[in-house]
VMD Tcl script that builds the backbone (N, CA, C; Angstrom):
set m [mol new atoms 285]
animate dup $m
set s [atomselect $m all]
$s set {name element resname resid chain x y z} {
  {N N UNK 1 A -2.227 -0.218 -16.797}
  {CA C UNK 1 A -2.724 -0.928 -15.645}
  {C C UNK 1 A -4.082 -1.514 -15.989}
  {N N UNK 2 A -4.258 -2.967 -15.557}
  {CA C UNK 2 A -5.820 -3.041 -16.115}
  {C C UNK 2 A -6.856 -3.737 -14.803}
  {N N UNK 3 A -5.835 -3.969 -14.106}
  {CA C UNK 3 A -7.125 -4.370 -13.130}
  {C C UNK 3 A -6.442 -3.486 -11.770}
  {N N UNK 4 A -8.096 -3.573 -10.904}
  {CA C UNK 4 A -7.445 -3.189 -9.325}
  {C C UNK 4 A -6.485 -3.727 -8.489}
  {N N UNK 5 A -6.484 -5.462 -9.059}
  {CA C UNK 5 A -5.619 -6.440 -8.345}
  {C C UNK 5 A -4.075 -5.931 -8.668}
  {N N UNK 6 A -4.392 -5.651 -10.084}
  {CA C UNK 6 A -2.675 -5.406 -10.796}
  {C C UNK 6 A -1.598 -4.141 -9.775}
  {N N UNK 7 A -2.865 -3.167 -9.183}
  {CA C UNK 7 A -2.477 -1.792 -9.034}
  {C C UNK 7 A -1.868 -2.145 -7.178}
  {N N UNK 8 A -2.335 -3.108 -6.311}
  {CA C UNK 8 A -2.666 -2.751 -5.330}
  {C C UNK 8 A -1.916 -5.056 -5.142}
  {N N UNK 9 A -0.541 -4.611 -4.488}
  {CA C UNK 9 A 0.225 -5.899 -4.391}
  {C C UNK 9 A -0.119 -6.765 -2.937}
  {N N UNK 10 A -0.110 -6.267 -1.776}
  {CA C UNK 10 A -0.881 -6.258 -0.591}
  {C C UNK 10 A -0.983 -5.653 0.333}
  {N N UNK 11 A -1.296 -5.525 1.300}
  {CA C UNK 11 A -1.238 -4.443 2.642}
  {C C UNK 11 A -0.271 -5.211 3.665}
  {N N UNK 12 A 0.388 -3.560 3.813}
  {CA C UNK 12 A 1.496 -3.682 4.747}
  {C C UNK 12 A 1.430 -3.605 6.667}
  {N N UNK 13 A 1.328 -4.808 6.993}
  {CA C UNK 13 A 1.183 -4.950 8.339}
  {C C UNK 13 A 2.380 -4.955 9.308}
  {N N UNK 14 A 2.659 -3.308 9.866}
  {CA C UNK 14 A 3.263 -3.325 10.728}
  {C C UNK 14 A 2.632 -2.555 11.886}
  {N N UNK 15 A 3.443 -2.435 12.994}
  {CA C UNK 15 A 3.336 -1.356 14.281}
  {C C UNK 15 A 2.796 -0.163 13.424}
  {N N UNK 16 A 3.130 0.719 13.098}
  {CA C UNK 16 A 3.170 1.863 12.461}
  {C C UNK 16 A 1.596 2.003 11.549}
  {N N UNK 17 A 1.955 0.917 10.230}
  {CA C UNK 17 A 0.944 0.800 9.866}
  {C C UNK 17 A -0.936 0.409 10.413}
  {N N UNK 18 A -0.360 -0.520 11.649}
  {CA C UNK 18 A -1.076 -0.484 12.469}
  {C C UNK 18 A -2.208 0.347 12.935}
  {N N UNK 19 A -0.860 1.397 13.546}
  {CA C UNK 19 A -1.205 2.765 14.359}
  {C C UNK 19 A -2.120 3.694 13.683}
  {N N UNK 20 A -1.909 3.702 12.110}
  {CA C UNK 20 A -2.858 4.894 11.109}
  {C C UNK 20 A -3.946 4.129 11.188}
  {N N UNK 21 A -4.654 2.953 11.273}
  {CA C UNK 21 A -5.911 2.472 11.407}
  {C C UNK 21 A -6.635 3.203 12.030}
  {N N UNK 22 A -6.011 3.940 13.670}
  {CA C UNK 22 A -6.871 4.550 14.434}
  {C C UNK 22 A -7.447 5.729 13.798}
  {N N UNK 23 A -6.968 6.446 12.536}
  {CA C UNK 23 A -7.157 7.692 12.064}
  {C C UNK 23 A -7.198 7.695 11.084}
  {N N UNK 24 A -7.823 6.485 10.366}
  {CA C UNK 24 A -8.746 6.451 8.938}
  {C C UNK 24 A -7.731 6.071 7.861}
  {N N UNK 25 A -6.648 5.320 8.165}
  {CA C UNK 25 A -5.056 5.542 7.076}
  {C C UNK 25 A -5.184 4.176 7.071}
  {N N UNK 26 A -4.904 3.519 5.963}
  {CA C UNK 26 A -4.137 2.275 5.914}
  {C C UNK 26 A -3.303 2.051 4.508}
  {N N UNK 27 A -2.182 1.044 5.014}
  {CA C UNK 27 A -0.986 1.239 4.032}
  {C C UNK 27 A -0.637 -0.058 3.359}
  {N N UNK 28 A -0.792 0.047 1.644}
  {CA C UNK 28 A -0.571 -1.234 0.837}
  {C C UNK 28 A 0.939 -0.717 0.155}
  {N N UNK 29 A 1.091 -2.002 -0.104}
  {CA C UNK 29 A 2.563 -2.233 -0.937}
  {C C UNK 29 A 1.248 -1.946 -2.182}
  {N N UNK 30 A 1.957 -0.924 -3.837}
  {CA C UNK 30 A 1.824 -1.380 -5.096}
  {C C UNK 30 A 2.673 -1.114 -5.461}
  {N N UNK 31 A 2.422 -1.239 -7.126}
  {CA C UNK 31 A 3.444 -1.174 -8.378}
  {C C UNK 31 A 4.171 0.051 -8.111}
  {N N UNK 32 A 5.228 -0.272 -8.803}
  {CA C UNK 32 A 6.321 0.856 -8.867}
  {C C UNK 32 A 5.326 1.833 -10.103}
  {N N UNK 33 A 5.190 2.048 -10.918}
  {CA C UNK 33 A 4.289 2.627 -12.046}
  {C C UNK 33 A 2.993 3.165 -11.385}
  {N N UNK 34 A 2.079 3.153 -10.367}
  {CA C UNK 34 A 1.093 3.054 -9.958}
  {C C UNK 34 A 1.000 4.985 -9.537}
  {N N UNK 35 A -0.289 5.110 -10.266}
  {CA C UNK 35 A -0.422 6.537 -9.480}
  {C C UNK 35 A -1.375 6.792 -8.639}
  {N N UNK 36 A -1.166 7.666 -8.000}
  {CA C UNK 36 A -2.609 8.500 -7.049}
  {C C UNK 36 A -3.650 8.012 -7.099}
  {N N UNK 37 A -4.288 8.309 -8.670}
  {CA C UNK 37 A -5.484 7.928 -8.941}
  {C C UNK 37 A -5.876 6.983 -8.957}
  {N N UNK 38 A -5.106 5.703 -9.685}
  {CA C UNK 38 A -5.190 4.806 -10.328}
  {C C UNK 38 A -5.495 3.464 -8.815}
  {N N UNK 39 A -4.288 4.639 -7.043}
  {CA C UNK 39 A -4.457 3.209 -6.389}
  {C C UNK 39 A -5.504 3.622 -5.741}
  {N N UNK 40 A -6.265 5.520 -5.535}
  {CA C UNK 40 A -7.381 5.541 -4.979}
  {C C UNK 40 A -8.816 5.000 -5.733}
  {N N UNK 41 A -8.499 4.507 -6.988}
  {CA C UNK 41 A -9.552 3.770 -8.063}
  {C C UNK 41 A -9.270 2.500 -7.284}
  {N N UNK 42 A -8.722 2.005 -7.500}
  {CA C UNK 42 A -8.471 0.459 -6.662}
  {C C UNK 42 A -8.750 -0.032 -5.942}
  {N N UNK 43 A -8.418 1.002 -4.689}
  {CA C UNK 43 A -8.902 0.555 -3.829}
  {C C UNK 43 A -10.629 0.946 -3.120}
  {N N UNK 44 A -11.093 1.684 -3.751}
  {CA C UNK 44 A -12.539 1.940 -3.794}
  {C C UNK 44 A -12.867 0.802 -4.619}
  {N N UNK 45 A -12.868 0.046 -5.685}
  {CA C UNK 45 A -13.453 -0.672 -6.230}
  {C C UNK 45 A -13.572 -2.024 -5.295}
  {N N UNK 46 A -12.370 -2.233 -5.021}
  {CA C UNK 46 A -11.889 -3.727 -3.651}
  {C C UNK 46 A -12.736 -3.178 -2.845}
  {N N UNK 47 A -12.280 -2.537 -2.284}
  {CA C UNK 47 A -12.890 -2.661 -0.543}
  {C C UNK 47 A -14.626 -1.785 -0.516}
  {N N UNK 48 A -15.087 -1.344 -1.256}
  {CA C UNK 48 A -16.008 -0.817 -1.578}
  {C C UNK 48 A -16.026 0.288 -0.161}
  {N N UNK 49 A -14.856 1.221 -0.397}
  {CA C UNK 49 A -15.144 2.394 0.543}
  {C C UNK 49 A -14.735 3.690 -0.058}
  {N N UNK 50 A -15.018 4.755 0.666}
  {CA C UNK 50 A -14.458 6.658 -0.147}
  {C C UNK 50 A -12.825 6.642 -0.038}
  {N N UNK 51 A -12.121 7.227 -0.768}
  {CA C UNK 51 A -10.327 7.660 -0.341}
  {C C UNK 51 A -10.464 9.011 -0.564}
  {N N UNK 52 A -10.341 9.581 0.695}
  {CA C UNK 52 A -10.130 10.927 0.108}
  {C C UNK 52 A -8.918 11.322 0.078}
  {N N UNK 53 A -7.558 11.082 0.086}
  {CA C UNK 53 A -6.488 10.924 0.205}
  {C C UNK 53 A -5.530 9.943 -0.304}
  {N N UNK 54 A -4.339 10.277 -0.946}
  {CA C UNK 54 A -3.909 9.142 -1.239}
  {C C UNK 54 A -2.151 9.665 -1.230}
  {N N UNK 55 A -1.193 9.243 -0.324}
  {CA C UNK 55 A 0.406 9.396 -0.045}
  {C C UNK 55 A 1.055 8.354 -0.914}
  {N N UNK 56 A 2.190 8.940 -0.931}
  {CA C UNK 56 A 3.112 7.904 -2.008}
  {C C UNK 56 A 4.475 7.927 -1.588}
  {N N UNK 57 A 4.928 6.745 -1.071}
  {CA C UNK 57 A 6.668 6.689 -0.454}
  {C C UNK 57 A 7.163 5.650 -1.792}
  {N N UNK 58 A 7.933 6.001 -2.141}
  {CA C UNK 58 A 9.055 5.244 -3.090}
  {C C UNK 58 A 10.293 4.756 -2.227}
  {N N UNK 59 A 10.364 3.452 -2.281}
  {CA C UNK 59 A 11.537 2.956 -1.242}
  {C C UNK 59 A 12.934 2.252 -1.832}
  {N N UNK 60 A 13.689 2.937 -1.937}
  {CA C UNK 60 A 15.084 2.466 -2.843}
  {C C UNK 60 A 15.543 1.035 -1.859}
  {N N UNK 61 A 15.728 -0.259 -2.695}
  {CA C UNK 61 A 15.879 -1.432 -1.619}
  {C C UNK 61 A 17.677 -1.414 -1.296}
  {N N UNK 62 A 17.803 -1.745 -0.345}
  {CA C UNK 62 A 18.719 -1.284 0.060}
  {C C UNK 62 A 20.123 -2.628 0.403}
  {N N UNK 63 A 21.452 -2.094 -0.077}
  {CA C UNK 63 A 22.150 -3.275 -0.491}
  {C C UNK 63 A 22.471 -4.430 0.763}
  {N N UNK 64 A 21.889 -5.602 0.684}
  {CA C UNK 64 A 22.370 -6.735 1.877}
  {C C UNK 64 A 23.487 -7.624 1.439}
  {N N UNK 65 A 24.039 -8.697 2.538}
  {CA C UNK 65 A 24.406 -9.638 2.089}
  {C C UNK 65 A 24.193 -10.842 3.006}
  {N N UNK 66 A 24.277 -11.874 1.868}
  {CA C UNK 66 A 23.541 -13.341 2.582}
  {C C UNK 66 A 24.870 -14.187 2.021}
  {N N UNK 67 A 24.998 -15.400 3.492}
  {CA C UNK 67 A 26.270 -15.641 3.393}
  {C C UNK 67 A 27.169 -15.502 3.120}
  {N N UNK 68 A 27.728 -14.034 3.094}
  {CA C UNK 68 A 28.391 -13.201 2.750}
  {C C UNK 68 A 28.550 -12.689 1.211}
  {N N UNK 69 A 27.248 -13.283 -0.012}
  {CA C UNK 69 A 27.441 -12.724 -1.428}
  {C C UNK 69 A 26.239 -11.292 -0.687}
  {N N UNK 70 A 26.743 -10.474 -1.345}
  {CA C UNK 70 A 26.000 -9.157 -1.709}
  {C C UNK 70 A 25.227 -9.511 -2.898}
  {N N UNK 71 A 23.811 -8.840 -2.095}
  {CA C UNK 71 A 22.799 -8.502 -2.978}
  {C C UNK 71 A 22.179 -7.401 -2.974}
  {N N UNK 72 A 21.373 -6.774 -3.701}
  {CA C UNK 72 A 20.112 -5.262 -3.783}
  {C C UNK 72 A 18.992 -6.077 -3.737}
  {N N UNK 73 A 18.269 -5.517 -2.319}
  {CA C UNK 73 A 16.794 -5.564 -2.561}
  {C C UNK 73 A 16.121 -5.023 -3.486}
  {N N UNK 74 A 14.762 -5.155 -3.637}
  {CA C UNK 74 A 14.183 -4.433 -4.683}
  {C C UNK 74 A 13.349 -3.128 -4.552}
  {N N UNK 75 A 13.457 -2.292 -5.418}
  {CA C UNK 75 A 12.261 -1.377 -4.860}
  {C C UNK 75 A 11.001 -1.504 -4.992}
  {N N UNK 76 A 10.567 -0.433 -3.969}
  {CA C UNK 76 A 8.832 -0.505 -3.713}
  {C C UNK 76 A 8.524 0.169 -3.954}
  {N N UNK 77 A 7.010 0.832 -3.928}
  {CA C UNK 77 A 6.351 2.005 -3.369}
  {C C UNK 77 A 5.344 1.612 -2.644}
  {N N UNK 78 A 4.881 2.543 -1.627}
  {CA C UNK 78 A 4.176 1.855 -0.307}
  {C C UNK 78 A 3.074 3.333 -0.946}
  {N N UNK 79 A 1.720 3.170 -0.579}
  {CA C UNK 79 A 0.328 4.029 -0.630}
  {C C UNK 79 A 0.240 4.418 0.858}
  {N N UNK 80 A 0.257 5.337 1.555}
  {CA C UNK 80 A -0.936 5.702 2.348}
  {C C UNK 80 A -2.107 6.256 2.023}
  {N N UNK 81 A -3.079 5.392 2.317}
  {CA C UNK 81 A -4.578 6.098 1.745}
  {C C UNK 81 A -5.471 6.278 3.374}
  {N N UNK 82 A -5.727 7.789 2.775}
  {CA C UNK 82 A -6.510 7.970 3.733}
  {C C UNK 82 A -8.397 8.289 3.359}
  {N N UNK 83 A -8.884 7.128 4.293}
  {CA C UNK 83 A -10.554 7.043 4.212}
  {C C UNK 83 A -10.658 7.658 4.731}
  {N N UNK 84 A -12.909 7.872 3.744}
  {CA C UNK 84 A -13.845 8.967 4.746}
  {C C UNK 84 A -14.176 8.469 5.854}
  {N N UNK 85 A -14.429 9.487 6.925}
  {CA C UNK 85 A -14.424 9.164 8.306}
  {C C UNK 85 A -15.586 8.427 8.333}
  {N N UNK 86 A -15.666 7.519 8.853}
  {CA C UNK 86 A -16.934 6.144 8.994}
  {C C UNK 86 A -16.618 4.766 8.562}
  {N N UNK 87 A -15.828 5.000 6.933}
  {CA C UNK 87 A -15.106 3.952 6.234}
  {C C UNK 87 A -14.296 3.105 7.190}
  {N N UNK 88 A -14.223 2.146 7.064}
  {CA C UNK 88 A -12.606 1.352 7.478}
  {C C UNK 88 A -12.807 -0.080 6.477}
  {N N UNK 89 A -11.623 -0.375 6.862}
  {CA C UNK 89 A -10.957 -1.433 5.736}
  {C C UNK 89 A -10.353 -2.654 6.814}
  {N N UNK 90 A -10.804 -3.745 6.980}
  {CA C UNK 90 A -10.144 -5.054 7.811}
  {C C UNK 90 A -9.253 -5.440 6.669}
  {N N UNK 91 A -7.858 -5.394 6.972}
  {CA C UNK 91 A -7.212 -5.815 5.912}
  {C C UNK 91 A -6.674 -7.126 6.500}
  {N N UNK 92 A -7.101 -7.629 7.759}
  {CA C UNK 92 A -6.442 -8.959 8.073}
  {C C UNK 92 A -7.626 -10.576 7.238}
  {N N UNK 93 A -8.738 -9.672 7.078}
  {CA C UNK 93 A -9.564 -10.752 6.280}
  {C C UNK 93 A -8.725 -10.964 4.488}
  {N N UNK 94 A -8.431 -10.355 4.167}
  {CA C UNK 94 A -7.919 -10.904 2.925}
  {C C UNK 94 A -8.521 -10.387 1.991}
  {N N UNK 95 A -8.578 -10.564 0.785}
  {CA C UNK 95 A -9.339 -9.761 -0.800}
  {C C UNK 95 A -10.240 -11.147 -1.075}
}
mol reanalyze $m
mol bondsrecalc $m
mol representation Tube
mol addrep $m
Protein backbone atom coordinates (compact mmCIF):
# COMPACT_ATOMS: atom_id res chain seq x y z
CA UNK A 1 0.00 0.00 0.00
CA UNK A 2 1.68 3.34 -0.55
CA UNK A 3 -0.45 6.11 -0.11
CA UNK A 4 -3.53 7.06 2.25
CA UNK A 5 -5.55 7.77 -0.96
CA UNK A 6 -4.69 4.10 -2.19
CA UNK A 7 -6.00 2.61 1.31
CA UNK A 8 -9.25 4.58 1.80
CA UNK A 9 -11.72 4.41 -1.81
CA UNK A 10 -14.57 6.79 -0.39
CA UNK A 11 -17.07 7.22 2.34
CA UNK A 12 -20.13 5.46 2.45
CA UNK A 13 -23.26 7.66 2.69
CA UNK A 14 -26.18 6.03 3.90
CA UNK A 15 -29.15 6.16 6.67
CA UNK A 16 -27.19 3.91 8.84
CA UNK A 17 -23.96 5.27 8.10
CA UNK A 18 -25.41 8.42 8.76
CA UNK A 19 -26.71 7.43 12.15
CA UNK A 20 -22.89 6.39 13.61
CA UNK A 21 -21.93 10.14 13.03
CA UNK A 22 -23.95 10.81 16.17
CA UNK A 23 -21.44 8.49 18.16
CA UNK A 24 -18.07 9.27 16.81
CA UNK A 25 -18.25 6.29 13.81
CA UNK A 26 -17.96 6.95 10.30
CA UNK A 27 -17.89 4.44 7.43
CA UNK A 28 -15.51 4.34 4.14
CA UNK A 29 -15.52 1.86 1.34
CA UNK A 30 -11.44 0.50 1.03
CA UNK A 31 -9.30 -2.01 -0.58
CA UNK A 32 -10.04 -5.48 -0.32
CA UNK A 33 -6.13 -6.01 1.03
CA UNK A 34 -6.42 -3.06 3.48
CA UNK A 35 -5.81 -3.62 7.22
CA UNK A 36 -6.74 -2.16 10.62
CA UNK A 37 -3.78 -0.32 10.80
CA UNK A 38 -2.98 0.65 7.61
CA UNK A 39 -6.93 2.35 7.23
CA UNK A 40 -6.58 3.81 10.93
CA UNK A 41 -3.01 5.34 9.41
CA UNK A 42 -5.05 6.80 6.62
CA UNK A 43 -7.33 8.08 7.81
CA UNK A 44 -5.52 10.12 10.59
CA UNK A 45 -3.19 11.37 8.02
CA UNK A 46 -6.47 12.74 5.61
CA UNK A 47 -8.63 14.02 7.95
CA UNK A 48 -6.08 15.04 10.54
CA UNK A 49 -8.06 13.39 13.53
CA UNK A 50 -7.39 10.31 16.57
CA UNK A 51 -9.07 6.55 15.51
CA UNK A 52 -9.26 4.79 18.30
CA UNK A 53 -11.06 2.05 16.72
CA UNK A 54 -11.17 0.54 13.62
CA UNK A 55 -14.22 -2.47 12.30
CA UNK A 56 -13.91 -4.42 9.22
CA UNK A 57 -17.05 -5.93 7.13
CA UNK A 58 -16.00 -7.90 4.01
CA UNK A 59 -19.00 -7.91 1.60
CA UNK A 60 -19.30 -10.91 -0.90
CA UNK A 61 -21.11 -8.98 -4.11
CA UNK A 62 -23.91 -10.63 -4.70
CA UNK A 63 -25.22 -12.37 -8.06
CA UNK A 64 -27.72 -9.83 -10.28
CA UNK A 65 -29.12 -9.73 -13.54
CA UNK A 66 -29.49 -6.89 -16.09
CA UNK A 67 -31.70 -7.44 -18.96
CA UNK A 68 -31.91 -10.61 -18.07
CA UNK A 69 -27.75 -11.62 -18.61
CA UNK A 70 -26.50 -12.55 -15.08
CA UNK A 71 -23.82 -10.91 -13.52
CA UNK A 72 -21.55 -10.90 -9.89
CA UNK A 73 -21.09 -7.77 -8.27
CA UNK A 74 -17.90 -7.14 -6.86
CA UNK A 75 -16.56 -7.39 -3.51
CA UNK A 76 -15.87 -4.84 -0.89
CA UNK A 77 -14.78 -4.18 2.42
CA UNK A 78 -16.45 -1.36 4.25
CA UNK A 79 -14.16 0.28 7.66
CA UNK A 80 -16.03 1.39 10.59
CA UNK A 81 -13.75 3.75 12.34
CA UNK A 82 -14.41 4.91 15.40
CA UNK A 83 -13.01 8.67 16.57
CA UNK A 84 -11.76 10.32 19.81
CA UNK A 85 -14.59 11.91 21.39
CA UNK A 86 -14.29 15.71 20.20
CA UNK A 87 -12.93 14.53 16.66
CA UNK A 88 -15.44 14.46 13.79
CA UNK A 89 -14.94 14.10 10.16
CA UNK A 90 -17.47 16.17 7.45
CA UNK A 91 -17.25 13.68 4.90
CA UNK A 92 -19.80 15.55 2.63
CA UNK A 93 -16.92 18.27 1.93
CA UNK A 94 -14.77 15.92 -0.01
CA UNK A 95 -10.72 15.07 0.36
Amino acid sequence: MSTSHDVILSPVITEKATRLTEVNQVVFRVTLDATKPAIAKAVEELFKVKVTAVNTIRIKGKPKAFRGKPYQRSDYKKAIVTLREGDQIDITTGL
